[in-house]
C-alpha positions as CSV (number, residue, x, y, z in Angstrom):
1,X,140.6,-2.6,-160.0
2,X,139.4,-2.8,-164.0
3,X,136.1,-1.6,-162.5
4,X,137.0,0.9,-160.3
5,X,139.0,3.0,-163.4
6,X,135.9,2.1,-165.5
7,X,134.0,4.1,-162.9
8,X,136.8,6.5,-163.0
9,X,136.3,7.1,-166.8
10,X,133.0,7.5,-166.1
11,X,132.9,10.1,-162.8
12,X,135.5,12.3,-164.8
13,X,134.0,12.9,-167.7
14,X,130.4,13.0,-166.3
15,X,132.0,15.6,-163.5
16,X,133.6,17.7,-166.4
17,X,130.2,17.6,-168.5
18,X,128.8,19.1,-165.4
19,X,131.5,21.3,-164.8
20,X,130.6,24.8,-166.6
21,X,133.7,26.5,-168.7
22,X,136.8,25.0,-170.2
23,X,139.7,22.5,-168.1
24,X,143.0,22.1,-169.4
25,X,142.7,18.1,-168.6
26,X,143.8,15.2,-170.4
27,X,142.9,12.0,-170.5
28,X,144.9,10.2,-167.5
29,X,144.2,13.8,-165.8
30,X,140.2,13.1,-166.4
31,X,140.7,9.6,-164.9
32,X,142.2,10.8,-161.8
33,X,140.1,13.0,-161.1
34,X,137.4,9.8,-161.3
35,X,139.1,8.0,-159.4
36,X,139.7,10.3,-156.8
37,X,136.0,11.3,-157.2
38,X,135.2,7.9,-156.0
39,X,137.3,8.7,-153.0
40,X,135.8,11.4,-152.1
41,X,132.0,10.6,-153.1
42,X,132.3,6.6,-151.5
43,X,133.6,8.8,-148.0
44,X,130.6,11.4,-148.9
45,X,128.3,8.4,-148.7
46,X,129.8,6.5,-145.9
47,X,129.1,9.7,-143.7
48,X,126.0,10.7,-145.6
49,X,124.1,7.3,-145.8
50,X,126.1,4.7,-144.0
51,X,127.1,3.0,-146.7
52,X,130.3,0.6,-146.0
53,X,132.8,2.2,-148.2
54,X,134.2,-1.4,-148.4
55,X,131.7,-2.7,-150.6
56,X,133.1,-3.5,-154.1
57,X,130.3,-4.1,-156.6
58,X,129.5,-0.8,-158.5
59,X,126.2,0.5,-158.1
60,X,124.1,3.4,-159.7
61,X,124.6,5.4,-156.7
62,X,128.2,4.8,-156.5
63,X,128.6,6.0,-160.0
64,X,126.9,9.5,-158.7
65,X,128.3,9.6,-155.6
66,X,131.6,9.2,-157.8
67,X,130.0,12.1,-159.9
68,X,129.7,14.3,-157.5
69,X,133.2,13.9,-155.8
70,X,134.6,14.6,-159.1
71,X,132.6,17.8,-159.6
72,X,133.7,18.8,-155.8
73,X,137.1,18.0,-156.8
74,X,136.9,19.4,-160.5
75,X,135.3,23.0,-158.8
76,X,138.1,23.4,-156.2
77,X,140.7,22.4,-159.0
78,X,139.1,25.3,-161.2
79,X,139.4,28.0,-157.7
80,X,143.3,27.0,-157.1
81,X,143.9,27.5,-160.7
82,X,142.3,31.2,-160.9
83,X,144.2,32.3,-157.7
84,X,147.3,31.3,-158.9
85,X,146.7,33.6,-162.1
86,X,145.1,36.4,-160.7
């Protein structure tokens, strides 16, 4: 669990580095958006690579895949939002 929200931290803040533009997110907001990155990236690799999404250690690639989801995530996040206001 302690290393899955360090992965969190890290996916989240990676994903909003690579995220162009400004988001409104705090820090628990940044986290979840890891963590659910790491949802989304471990299912992205299952289906991409095979990986068994039950595998617990952390691995470089788990950290991208995590990345990834969180930029996926992060983007879509970002679309809702400017519908909403205009």
């Amino acid at each position: 669990m302690i290393g899955w929200i360090i992965v969190g931290i890290i996916a989240g803040l990676l994903g909003r580095l690579l995220v162009p533009g400004r988001q409104p997110l705090g820090f628990l907001l940044t986290l979840g958006l890891g963590m659910a990155g790491s949802l989304v990236g471990g299912f992205l690799s299952s289906l991409l690579f095979g990986v068994d999404p039950r595998d617990s250690t952390i691995h470089p690639s788990g950290i991208i895949m995590s990345t990834i989801g969180a930029v996926i995530l992060l983007m879509g996040y970002i679309s809702l939002k400017r519908r909403q206001i205009g």
